[in-house]
C-alpha positions as CSV (number, residue, x, y, z in Angstrom):
1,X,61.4,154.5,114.4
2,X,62.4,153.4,118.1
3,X,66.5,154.8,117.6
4,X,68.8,154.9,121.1
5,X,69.0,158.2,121.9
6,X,73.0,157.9,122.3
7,X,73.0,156.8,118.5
8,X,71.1,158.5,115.2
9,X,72.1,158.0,111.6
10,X,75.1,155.7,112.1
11,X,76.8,158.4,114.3
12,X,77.4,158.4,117.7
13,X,77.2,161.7,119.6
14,X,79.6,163.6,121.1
15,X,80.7,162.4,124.4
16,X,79.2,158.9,125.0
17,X,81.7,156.2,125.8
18,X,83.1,153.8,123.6
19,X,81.3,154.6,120.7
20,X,83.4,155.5,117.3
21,X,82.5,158.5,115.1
22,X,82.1,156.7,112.2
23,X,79.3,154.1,111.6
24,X,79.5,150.6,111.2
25,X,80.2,148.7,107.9
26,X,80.6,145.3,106.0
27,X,84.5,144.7,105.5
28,X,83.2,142.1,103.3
29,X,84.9,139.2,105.1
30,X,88.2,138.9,106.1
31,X,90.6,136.3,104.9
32,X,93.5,135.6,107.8
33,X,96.5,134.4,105.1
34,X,99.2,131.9,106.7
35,X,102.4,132.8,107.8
36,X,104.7,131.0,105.8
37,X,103.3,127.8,104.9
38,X,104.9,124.9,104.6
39,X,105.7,122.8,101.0
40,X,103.6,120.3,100.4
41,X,105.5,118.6,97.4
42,X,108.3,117.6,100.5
43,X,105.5,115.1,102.0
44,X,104.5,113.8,99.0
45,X,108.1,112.8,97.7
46,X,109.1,111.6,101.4
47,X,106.1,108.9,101.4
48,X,107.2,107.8,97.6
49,X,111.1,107.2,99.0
50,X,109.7,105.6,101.5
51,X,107.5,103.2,99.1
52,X,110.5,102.8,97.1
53,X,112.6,101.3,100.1
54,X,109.9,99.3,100.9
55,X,109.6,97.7,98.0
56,X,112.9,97.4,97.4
57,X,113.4,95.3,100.5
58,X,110.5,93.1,100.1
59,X,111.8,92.7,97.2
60,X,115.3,91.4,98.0
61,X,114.1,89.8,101.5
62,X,111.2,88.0,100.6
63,X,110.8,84.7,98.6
64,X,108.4,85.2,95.5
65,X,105.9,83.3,96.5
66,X,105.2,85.9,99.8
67,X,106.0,88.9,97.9
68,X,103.0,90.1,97.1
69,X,101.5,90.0,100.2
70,X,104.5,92.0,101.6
71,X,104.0,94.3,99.0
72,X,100.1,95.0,100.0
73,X,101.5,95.3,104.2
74,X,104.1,98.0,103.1
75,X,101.6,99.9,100.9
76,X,99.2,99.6,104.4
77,X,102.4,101.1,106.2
78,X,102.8,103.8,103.3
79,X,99.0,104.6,103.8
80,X,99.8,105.3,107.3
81,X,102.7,107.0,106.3
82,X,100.9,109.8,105.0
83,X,98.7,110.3,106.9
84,X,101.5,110.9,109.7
85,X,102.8,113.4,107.2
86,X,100.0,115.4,106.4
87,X,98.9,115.7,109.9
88,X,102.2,117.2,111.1
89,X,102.4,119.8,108.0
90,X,99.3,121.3,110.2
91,X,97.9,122.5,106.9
92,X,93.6,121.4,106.6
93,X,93.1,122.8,103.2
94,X,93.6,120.0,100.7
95,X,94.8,117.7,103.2
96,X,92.4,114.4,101.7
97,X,93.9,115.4,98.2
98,X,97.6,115.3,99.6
99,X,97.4,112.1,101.1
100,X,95.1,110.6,98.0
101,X,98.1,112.1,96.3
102,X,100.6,110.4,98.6
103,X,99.1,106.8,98.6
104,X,98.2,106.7,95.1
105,X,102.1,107.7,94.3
106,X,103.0,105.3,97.0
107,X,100.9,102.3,95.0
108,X,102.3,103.2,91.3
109,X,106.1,103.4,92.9
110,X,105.8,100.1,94.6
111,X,104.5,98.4,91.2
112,X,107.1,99.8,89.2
113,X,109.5,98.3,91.2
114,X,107.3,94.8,92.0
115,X,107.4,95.0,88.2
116,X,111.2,95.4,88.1
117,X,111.2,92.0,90.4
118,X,108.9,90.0,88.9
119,X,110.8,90.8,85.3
120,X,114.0,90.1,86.4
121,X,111.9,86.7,88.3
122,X,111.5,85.5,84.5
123,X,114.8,85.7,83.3
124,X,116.7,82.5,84.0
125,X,119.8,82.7,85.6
């Protein structure tokens, strides 16, 4: 058994430098945690207000005709949106499902209100 002579049976012996007394062991992996994290629920509900406004102007700016295709350049904005977001939380874990989150509340709060239009379109008046 080829041992350094300065080490035998996990202990070091007495009086060699910068060696501890006891022997070396598995911590079982250490898990750094984060100092206060940041809320992710504040990014996702920031991109929807923003869908909202969006759609509300395209809504109110836009003839019909052109109003879909607004719709689709302020969902790309709201896309970008989140991304933005996401990046400056700093946070990597879960970061694709927070802004798949983001965009796919982005898309279902611009139809509801596209919806709203294209109801109140029908009516006559």
């Amino acid at each position: 058994m080829l041992v350094s002579p300065r080490v035998r049976r996990g202990r070091a012996r007495r009086g060699s430098a910068g060696a501890s007394a006891a022997p070396m062991r598995d911590d079982g992996g250490v898990a750094v945690p984060e100092l206060a994290p940041r809320r992710t629920l504040g990014g996702l509900i920031a991109v929807w207000v923003l869908a909202a406004l969006i759609a509300i102007a395209v809504g109110i700016f836009s003839t019909p005709d052109w109003r879909a295709a607004w719709l689709g350049v302020g969902l790309g904005g709201c896309v970008i949106a989140a991304f933005a977001v996401q990046l400056w939380s700093g946070r990597a874990a879960g970061f694709t499902e927070r802004v798949a989150a983001s965009v796919l509340g982005a898309a279902l709060v611009m139809g509801v209100i596209s919806l709203g239009f294209g109801l109140a379109a029908l009516v006559p008046g």
